[in-house]
C-alpha positions as a Markdown table, in Angstrom:
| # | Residue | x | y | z |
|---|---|---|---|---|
| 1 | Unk | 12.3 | -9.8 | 19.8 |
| 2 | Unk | 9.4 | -10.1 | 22.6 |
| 3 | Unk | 6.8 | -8.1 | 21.7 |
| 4 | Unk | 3.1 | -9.9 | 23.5 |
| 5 | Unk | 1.9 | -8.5 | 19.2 |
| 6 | Unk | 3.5 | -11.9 | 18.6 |
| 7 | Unk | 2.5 | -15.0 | 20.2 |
| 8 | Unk | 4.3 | -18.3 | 20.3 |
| 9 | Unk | 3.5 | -21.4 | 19.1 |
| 10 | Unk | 1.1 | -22.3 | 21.5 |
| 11 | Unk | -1.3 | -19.5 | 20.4 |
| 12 | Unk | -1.4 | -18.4 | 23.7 |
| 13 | Unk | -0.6 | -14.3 | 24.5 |
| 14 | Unk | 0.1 | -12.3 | 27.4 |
| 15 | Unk | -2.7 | -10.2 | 28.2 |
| 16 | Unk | -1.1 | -7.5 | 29.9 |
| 17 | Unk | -1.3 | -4.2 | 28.5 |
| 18 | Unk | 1.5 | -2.8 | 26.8 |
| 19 | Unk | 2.6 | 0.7 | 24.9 |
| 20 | Unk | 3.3 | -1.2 | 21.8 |
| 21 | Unk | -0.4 | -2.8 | 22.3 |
| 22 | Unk | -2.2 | -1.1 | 19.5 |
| 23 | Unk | 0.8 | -1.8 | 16.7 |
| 24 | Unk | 0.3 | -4.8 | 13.9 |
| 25 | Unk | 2.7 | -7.5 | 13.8 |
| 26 | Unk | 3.7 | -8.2 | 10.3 |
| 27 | Unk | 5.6 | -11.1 | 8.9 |
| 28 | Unk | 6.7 | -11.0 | 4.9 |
| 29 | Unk | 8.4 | -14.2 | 3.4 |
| 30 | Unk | 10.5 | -13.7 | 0.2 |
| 31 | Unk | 11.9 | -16.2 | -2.0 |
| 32 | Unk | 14.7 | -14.9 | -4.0 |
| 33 | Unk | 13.8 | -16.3 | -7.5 |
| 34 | Unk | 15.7 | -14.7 | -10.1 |
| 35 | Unk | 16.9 | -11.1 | -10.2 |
| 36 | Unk | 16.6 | -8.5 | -7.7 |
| 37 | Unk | 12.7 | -8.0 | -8.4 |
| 38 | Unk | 10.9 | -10.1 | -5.5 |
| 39 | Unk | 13.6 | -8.5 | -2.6 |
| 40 | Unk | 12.8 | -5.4 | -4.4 |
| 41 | Unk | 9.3 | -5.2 | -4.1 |
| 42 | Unk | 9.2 | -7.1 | -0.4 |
| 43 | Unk | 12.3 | -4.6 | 0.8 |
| 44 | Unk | 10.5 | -1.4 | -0.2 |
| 45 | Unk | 6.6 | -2.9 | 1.5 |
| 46 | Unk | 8.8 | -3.7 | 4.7 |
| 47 | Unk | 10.0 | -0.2 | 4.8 |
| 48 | Unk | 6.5 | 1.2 | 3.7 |
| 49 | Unk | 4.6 | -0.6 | 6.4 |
| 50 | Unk | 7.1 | 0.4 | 9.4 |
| 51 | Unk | 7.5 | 3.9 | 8.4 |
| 52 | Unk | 4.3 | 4.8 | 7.1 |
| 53 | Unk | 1.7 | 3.0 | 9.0 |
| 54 | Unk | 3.8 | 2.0 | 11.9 |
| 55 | Unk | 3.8 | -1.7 | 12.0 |
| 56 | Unk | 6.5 | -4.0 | 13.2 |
| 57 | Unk | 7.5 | -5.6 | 10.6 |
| 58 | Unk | 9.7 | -9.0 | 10.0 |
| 59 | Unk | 11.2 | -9.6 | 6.8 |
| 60 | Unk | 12.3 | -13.4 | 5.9 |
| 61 | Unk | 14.7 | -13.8 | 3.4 |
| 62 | Unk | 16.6 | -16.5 | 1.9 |
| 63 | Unk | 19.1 | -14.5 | -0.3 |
| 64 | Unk | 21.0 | -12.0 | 1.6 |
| 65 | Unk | 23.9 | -11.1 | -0.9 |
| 66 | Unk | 20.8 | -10.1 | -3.0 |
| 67 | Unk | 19.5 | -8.5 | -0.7 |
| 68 | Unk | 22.5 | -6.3 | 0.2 |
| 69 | Unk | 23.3 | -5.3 | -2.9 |
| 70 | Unk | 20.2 | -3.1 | -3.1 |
| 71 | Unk | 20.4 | -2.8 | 1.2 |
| 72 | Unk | 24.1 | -2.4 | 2.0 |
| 73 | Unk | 23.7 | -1.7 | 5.5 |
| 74 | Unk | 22.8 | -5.6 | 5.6 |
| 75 | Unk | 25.2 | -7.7 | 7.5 |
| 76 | Unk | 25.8 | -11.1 | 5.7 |
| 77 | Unk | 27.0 | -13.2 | 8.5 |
| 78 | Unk | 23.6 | -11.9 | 10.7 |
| 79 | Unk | 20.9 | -14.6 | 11.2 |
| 80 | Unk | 18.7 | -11.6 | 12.5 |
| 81 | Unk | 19.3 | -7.9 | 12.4 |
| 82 | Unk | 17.4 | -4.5 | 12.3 |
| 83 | Unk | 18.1 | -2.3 | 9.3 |
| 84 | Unk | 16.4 | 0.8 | 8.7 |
| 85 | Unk | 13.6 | -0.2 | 11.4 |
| 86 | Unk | 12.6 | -4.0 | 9.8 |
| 87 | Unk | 13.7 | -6.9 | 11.4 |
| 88 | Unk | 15.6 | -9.2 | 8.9 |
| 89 | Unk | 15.4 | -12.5 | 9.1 |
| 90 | Unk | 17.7 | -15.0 | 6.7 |
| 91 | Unk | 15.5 | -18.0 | 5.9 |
| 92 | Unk | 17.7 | -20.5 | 5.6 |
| 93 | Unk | 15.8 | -23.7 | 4.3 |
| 94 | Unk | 11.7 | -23.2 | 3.7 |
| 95 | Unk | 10.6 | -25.2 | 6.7 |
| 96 | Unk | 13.1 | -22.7 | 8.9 |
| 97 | Unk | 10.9 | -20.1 | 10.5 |
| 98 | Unk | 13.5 | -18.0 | 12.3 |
| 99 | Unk | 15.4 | -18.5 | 14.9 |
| 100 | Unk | 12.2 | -18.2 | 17.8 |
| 101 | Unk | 8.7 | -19.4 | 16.5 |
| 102 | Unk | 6.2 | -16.4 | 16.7 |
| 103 | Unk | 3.1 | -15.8 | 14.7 |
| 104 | Unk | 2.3 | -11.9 | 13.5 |
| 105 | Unk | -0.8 | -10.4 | 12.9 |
| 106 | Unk | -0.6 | -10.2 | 9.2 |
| 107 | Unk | 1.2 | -12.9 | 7.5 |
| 108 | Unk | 2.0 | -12.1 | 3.6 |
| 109 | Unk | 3.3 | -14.9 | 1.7 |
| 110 | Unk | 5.3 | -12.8 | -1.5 |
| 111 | Unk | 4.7 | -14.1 | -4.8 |
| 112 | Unk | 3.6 | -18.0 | -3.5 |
| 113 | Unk | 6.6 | -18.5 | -2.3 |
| 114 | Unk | 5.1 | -21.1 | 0.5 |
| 115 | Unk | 4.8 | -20.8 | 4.4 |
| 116 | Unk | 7.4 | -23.0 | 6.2 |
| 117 | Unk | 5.0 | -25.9 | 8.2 |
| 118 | Unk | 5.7 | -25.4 | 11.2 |
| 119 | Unk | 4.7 | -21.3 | 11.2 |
| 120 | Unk | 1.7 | -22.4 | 9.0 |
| 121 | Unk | 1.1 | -25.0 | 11.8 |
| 122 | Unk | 1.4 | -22.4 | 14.4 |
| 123 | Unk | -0.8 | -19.9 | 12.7 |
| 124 | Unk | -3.8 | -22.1 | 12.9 |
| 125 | Unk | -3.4 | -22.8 | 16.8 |
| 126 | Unk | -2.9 | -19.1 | 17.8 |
| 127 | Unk | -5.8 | -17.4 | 19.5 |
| 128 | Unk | -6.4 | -14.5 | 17.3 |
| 129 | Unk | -5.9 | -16.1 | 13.5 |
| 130 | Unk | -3.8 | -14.0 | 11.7 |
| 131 | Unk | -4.5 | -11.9 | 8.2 |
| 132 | Unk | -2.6 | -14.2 | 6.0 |
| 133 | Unk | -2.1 | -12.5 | 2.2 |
| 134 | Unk | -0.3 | -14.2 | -0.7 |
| 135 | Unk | 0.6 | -11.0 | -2.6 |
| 136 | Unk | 0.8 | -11.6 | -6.1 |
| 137 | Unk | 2.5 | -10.5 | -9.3 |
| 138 | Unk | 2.1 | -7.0 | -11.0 |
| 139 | Unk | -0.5 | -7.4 | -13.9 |
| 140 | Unk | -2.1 | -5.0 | -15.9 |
| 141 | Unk | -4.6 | -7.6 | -17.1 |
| 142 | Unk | -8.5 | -7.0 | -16.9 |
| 143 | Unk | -8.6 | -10.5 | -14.5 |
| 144 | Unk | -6.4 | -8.5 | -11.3 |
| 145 | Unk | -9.7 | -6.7 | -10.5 |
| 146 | Unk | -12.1 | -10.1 | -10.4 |
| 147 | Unk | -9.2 | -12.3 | -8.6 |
| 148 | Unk | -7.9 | -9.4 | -6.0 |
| 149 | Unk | -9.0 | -10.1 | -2.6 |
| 150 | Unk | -10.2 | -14.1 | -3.1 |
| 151 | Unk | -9.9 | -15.5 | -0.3 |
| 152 | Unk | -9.0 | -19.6 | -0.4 |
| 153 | Unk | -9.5 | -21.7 | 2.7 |
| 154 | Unk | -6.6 | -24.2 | 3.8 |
| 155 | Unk | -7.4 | -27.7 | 3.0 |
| 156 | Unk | -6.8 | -28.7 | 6.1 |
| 157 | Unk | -6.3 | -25.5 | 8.8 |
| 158 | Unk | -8.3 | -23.6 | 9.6 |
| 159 | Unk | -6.9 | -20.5 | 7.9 |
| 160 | Unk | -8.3 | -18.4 | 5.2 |
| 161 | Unk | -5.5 | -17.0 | 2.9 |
| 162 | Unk | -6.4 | -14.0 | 0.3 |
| 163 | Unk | -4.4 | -13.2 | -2.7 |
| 164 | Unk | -3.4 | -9.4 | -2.9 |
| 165 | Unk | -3.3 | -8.8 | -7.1 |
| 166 | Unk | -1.2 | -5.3 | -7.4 |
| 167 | Unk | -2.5 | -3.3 | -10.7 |
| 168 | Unk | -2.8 | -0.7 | -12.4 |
| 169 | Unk | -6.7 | -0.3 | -12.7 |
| 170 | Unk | -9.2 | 0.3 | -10.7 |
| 171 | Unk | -10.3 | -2.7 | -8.6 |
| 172 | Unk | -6.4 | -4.1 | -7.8 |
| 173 | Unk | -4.1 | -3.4 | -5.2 |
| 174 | Unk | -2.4 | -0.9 | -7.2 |
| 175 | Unk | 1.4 | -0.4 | -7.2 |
| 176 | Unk | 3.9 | 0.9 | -4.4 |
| 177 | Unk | 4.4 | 4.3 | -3.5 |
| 178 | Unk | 6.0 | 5.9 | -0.4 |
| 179 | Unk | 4.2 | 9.2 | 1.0 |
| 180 | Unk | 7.4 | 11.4 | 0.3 |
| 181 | Unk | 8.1 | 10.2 | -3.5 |
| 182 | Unk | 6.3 | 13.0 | -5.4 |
| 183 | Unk | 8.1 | 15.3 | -3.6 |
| 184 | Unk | 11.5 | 14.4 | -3.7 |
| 185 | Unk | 11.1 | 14.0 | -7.0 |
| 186 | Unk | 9.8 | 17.6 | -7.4 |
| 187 | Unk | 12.8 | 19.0 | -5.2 |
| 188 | Unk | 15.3 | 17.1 | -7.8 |
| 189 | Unk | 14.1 | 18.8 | -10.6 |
| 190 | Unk | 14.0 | 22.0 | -9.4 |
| 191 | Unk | 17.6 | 21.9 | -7.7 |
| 192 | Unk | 19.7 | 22.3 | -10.3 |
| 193 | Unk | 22.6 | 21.9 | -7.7 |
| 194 | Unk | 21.4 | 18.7 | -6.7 |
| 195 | Unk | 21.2 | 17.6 | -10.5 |
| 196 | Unk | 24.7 | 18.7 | -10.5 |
| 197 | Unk | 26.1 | 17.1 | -7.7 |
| 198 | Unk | 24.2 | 13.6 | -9.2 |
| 199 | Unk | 25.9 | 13.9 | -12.3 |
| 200 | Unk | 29.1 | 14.3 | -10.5 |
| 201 | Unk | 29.0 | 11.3 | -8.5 |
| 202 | Unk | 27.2 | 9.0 | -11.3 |
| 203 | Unk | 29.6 | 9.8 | -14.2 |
| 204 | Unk | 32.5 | 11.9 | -12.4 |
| 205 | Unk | 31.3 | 14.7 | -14.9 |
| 206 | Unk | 28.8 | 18.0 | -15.3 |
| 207 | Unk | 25.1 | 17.2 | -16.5 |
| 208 | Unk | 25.3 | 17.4 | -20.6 |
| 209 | Unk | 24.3 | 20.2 | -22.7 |
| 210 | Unk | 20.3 | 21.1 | -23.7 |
| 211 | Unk | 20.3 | 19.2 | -26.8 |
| 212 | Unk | 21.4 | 15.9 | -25.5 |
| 213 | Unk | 18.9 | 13.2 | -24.8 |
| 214 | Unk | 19.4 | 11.3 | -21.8 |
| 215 | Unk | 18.9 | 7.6 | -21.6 |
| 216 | Unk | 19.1 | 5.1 | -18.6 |
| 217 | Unk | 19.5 | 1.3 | -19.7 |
| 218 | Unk | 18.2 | -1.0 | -17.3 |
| 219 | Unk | 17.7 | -4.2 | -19.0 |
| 220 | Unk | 17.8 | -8.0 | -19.5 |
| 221 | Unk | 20.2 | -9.3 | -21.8 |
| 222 | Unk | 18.9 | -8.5 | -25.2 |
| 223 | Unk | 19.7 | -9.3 | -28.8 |
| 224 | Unk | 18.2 | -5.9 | -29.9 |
| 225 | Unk | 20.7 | -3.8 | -27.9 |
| 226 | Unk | 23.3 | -3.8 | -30.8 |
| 227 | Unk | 21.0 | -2.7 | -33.4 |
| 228 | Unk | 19.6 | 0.5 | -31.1 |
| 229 | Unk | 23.6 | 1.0 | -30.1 |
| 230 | Unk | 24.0 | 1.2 | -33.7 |
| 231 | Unk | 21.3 | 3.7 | -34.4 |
| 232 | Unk | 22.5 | 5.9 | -31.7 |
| 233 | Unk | 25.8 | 6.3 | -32.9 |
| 234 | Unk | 24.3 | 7.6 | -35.8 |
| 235 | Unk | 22.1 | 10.1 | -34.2 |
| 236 | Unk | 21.5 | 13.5 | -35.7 |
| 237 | Unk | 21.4 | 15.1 | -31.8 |
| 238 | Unk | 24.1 | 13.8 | -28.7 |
| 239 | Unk | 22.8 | 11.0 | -27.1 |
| 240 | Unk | 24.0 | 10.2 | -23.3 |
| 241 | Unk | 23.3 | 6.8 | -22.0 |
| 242 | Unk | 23.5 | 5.8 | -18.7 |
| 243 | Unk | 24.2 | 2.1 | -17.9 |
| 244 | Unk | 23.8 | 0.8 | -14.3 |
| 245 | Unk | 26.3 | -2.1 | -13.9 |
| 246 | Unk | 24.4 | -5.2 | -14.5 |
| 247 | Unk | 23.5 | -8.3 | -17.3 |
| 248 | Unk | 23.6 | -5.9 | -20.2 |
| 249 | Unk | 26.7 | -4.5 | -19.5 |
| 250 | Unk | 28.7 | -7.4 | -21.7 |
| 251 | Unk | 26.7 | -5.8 | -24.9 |
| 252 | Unk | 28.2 | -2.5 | -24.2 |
| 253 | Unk | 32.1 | -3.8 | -23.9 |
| 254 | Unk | 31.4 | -5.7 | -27.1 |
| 255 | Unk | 30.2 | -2.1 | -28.9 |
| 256 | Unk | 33.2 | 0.1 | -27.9 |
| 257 | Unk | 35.5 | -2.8 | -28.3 |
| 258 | Unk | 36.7 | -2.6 | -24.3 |
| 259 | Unk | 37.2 | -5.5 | -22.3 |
| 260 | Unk | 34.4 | -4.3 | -19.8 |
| 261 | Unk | 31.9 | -2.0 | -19.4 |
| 262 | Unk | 31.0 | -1.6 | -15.9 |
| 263 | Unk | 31.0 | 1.1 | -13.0 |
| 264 | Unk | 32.9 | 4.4 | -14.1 |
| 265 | Unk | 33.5 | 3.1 | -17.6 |
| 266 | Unk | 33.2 | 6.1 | -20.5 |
| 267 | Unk | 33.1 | 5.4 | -24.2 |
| 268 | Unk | 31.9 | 7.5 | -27.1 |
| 269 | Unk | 31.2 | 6.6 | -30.8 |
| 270 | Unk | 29.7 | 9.2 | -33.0 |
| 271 | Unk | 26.8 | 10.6 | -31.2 |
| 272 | Unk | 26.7 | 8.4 | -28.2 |
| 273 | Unk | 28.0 | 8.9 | -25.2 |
| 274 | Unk | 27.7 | 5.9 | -22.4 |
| 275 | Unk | 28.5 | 5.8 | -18.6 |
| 276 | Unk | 28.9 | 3.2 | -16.7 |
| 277 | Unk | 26.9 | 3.2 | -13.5 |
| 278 | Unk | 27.5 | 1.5 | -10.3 |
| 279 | Unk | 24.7 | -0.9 | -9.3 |
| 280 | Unk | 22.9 | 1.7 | -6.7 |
| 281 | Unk | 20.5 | 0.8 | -3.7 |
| 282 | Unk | 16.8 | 1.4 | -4.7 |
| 283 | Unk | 16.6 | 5.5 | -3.3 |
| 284 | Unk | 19.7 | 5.7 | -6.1 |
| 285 | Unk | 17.7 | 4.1 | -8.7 |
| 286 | Unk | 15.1 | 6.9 | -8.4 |
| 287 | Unk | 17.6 | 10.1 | -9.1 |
| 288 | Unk | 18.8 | 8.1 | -12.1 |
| 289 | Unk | 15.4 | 7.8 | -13.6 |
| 290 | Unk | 14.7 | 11.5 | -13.0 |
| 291 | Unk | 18.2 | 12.3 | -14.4 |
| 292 | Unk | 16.8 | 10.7 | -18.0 |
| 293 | Unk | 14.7 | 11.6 | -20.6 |
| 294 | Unk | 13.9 | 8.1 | -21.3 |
| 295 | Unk | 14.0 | 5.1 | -19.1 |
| 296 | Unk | 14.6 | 1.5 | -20.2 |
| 297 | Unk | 13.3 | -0.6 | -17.3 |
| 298 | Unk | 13.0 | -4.3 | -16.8 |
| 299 | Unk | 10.9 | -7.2 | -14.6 |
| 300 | Unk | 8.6 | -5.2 | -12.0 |
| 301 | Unk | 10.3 | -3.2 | -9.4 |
| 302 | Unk | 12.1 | -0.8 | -12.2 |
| 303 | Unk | 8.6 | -1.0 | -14.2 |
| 304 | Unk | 6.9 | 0.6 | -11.0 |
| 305 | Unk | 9.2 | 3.4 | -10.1 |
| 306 | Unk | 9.6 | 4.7 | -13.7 |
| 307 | Unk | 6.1 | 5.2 | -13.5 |
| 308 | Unk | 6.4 | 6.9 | -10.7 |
| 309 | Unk | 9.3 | 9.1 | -12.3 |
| 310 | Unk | 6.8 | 10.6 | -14.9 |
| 311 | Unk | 9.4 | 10.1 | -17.6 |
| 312 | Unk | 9.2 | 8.0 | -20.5 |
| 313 | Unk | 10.0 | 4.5 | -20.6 |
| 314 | Unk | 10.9 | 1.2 | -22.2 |
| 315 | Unk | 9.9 | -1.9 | -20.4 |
| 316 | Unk | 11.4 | -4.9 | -21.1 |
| 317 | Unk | 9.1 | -7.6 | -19.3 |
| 318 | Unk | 10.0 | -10.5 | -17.1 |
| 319 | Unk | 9.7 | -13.4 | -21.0 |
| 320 | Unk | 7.9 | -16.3 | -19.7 |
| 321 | Unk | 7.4 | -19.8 | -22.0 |
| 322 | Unk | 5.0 | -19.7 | -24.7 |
| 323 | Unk | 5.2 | -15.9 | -24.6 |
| 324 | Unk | 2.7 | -16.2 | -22.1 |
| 325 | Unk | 4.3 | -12.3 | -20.8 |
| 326 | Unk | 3.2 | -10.5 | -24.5 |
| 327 | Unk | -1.0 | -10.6 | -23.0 |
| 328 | Unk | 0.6 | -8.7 | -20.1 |
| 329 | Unk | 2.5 | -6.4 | -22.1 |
| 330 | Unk | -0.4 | -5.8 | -24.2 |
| 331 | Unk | -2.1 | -5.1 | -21.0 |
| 332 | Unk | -0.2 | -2.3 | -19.9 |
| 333 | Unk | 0.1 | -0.5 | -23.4 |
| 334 | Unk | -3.4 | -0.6 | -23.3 |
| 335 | Unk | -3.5 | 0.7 | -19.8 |
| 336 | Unk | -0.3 | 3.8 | -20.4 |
| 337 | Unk | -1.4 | 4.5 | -24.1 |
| 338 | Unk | -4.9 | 5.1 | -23.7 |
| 339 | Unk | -5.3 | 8.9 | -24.3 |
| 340 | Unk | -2.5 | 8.8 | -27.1 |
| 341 | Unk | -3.4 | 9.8 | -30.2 |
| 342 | Unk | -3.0 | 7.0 | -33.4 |
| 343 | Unk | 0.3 | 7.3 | -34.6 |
| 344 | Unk | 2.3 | 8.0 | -31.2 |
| 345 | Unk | 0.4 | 5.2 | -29.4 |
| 346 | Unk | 1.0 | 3.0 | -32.9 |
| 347 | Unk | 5.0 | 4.1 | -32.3 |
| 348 | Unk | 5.0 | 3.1 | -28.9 |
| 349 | Unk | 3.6 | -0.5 | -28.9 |
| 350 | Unk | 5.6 | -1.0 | -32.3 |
| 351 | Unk | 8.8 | 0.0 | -29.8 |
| 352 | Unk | 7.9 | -2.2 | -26.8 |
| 353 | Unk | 7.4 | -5.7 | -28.8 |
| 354 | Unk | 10.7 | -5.0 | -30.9 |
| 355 | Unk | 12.8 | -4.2 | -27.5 |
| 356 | Unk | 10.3 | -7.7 | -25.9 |
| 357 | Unk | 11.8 | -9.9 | -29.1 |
| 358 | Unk | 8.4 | -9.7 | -30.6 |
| 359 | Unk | 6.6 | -8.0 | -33.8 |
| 360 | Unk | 7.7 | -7.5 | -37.5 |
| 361 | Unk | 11.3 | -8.0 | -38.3 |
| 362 | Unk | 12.2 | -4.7 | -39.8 |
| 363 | Unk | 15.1 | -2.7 | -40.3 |
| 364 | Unk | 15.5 | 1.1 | -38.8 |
| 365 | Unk | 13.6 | 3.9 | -40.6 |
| 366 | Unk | 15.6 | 5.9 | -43.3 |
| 367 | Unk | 17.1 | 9.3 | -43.4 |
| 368 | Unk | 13.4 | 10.7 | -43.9 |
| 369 | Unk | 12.2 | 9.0 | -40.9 |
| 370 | Unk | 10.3 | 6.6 | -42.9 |
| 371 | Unk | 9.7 | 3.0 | -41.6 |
| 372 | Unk | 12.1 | 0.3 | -42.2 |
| 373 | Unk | 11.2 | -2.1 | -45.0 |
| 374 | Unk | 11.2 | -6.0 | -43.9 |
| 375 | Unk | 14.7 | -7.6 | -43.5 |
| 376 | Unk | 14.8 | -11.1 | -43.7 |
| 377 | Unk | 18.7 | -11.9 | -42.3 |
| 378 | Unk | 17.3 | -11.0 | -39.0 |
| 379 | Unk | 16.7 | -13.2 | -37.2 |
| 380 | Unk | 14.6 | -10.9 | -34.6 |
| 381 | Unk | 12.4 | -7.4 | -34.9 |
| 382 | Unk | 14.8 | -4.2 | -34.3 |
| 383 | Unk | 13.7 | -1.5 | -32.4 |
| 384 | Unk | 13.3 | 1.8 | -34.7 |
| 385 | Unk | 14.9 | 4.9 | -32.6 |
| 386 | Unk | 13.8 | 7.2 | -35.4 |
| 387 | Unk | 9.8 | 6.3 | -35.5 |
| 388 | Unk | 10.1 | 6.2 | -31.8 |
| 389 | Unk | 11.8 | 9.5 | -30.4 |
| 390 | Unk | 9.7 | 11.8 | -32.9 |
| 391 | Unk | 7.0 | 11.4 | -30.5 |
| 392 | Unk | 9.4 | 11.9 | -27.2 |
| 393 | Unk | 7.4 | 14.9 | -26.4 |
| 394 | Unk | 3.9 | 13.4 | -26.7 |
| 395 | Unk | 5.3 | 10.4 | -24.8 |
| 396 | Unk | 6.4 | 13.2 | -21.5 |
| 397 | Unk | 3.2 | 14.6 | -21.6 |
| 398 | Unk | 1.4 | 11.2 | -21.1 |
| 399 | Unk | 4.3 | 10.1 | -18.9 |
| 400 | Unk | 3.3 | 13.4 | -16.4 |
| 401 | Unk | -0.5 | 12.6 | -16.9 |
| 402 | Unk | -0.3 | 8.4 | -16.5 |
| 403 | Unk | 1.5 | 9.3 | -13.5 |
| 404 | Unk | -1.3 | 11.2 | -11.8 |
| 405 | Unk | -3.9 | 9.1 | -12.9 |
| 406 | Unk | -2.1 | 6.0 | -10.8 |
| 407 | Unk | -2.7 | 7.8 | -8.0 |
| 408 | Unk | -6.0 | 7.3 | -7.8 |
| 409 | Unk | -5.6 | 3.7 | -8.4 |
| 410 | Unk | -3.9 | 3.8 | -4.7 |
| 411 | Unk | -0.7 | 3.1 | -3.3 |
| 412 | Unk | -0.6 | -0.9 | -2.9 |
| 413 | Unk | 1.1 | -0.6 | 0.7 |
| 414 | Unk | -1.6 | 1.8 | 2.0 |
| 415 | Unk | -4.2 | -0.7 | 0.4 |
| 416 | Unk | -2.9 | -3.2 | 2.0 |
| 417 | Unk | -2.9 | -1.9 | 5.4 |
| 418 | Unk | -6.4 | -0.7 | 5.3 |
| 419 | Unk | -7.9 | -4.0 | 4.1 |
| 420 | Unk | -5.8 | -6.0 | 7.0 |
| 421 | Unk | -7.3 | -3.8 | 9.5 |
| 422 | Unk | -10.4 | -4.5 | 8.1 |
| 423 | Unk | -9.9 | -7.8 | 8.7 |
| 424 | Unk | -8.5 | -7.6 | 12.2 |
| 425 | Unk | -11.6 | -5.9 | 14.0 |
């Protein structure tokens, strides 16, 4: 792909003038660690910077049948290819840096995953030294703000790299959001032909009836599942659940008693009612969450969009050793329950550590919504359905408000552009 916005290795650049002069270069490496969460994130930035700011954009990747199932226009036995305007790139090994050596503008180095040598090598000889980012994490912790935008000189190039922190404060990169979002989201919930036709093709079936609560699973394995299965089933309402096809999808076979429980599977016991879903590229993932009335999401890219979705949610966070991931979780309760009063913002937090494997070890409320007493055969805290859903409506009105207050926290690609300019007067 010739384009004089990328040099070679020799740093040196063709002069002449070109149409495509004024356009940014952009190369974004992704290491597939675990999960679909780091493709996720880099897939949707790729598509954000080439559609919405107009940058040519190269995505490295080393994991392409991770990739494709959230992309599957991607071609598996393609060593380069351009899908949806981004130039895909398999990284085969980490010191491979595709299959011609050119050096973009902005460099962005996804969650430290490491530059191959040779491009870092390259960087530090071309003419014009590139913006070189290492974007971080999502964290909700008070730190993003101080650490966002560090810069850290190579020890022994000369190359300054800056970490990009995304966040949900002020101060942070803040979290992704493509221009059109809001309003697709708007035009789904007022079509109800277009909820219709969703409900068609997700569960073969017509939306369910007014007094049905809608629930999407998204999750990680998770002990706590069969005790909120349980509790379901025994609803006083209809409860619908909506499973996309994934790692908790074994706990759902083992609750109906079938030998599987993926795409187009339907079981019902007492007052639940479950779907299977097939696993859906990421624009599919966003008509399921504003399908629900309450999201369970898991890791980061899932986290972000429910946001988005102002519905709801559960997060399940990414565990870490040491449960060094509760301080973030803590974090973002703090950040998402601020303006809640006591007792819902109490219900909330007490929700999120059981479904995180942390907090009392309790047993479900009784039939007067009580709270649970302490239950010592358990071996971990069970998530109370009851103490939770009483406050479903003050959790949509701070859903609708969190997600307007985000806004003004910025959209991380849009941050990211700006400062990169900044940096490339």
């Amino acid at each position: 792909m010739p384009d004089s916005k990328r040099p070679a290795a020799t740093g040196k650049r063709d002069t002449t003038p070109s149409p495509d002069e004024s356009r940014i270069a952009c190369d974004i490496f992704c290491a597939v660690i675990d999960n679909f969460g780091d493709i996720g994130v880099c897939w949707r930035l790729a598509r954000q910077l080439a559609h919405e700011h107009g940058w040519e954009v190269r995505l490295f990747v080393d994991d392409l049948h991770a990739f494709q199932r959230l992309c599957p226009a991607l071609d598996l036995e393609r060593a380069t290819q351009s899908v949806e305007g981004v130039v895909v790139e398999h990284w085969h090994e980490p010191g491979h840096a595709g299959e011609t050596l050119q050096i973009a503008d902005v460099v962005i180095e996804a969650f430290a995953c490491e530059l191959p040598g040779v491009y870092l090598s390259a960087m530090a000889q071309r003419e014009r030294t590139p913006v070189w980012l290492n974007l971080e994490y999502l964290s909700a912790e008070d730190w993003v703000a101080d650490f966002h935008l560090r810069p850290s000189p190579h020890p022994r190039y000369p190359l300054l790299k800056h970490f990009f922190f995304p966040g949900l404060g002020p101060g942070t990169g803040g979290v992704l959001k493509e221009r059109d979002l809001d309003a697709a989201r708007e035009a789904f919930e007022r079509s109800a032909a277009a909820r219709a036709a969703w409900w068609q093709s997700a569960t073969g079936g017509p939306p369910p009836g007014p007094d049905a609560t809608v629930i999407s699973l998204f999750a990680y394995e998770n002990p706590a599942v069969d005790a909120l299965l349980e509790q379901w089933r025994d609803s006083p309402t209809p409860i619908v659940l909506l499973v996309p096809q994934g790692r908790i999808s074994g706990a759902l076979a083992r609750f109906f008693g079938v030998p599987s429980f993926d795409a187009h599977a339907c079981a019902e016991r007492g007052s639940l009612r479950a779907h299977g879903l097939a696993f859906t590229e990421q624009r599919g993932y966003d008509a399921l969450l504003w399908a629900s009335d309450l999201n369970f999401v898991r890791g980061e890219d899932s986290f972000v969009r429910a946001q988005w979705a102002a519905r709801p949610f559960v997060w399940q966070i990414y565990p870490q050793a040491d449960d060094a991931h509760l301080p973030k979780l803590d974090a973002a309760l703090e950040h998402y329950t601020r303006t809640l009063a006591e007792a819902p913002r109490d219900a909330l937090a007490r929700f999120w550590h059981a479904w995180n494997g942390n907090g009392a070890q309790t047993t479900p409320g009784g039939p007067d919504g009580a709270p649970g007493q302490p239950h010592d055969a358990s071996p971990r805290p069970v998530p109370d359905w009851r103490d939770f859903a009483q406050y479903l409506p003050a959790f949509r009105t701070r859903a609708q408000a969190w997600a307007d207050e985000l806004v003004h926290v910025g959209d991380l690609g849009g941050n990211l552009a700006e400062f990169a300019k900044t940096q490339l007067k």
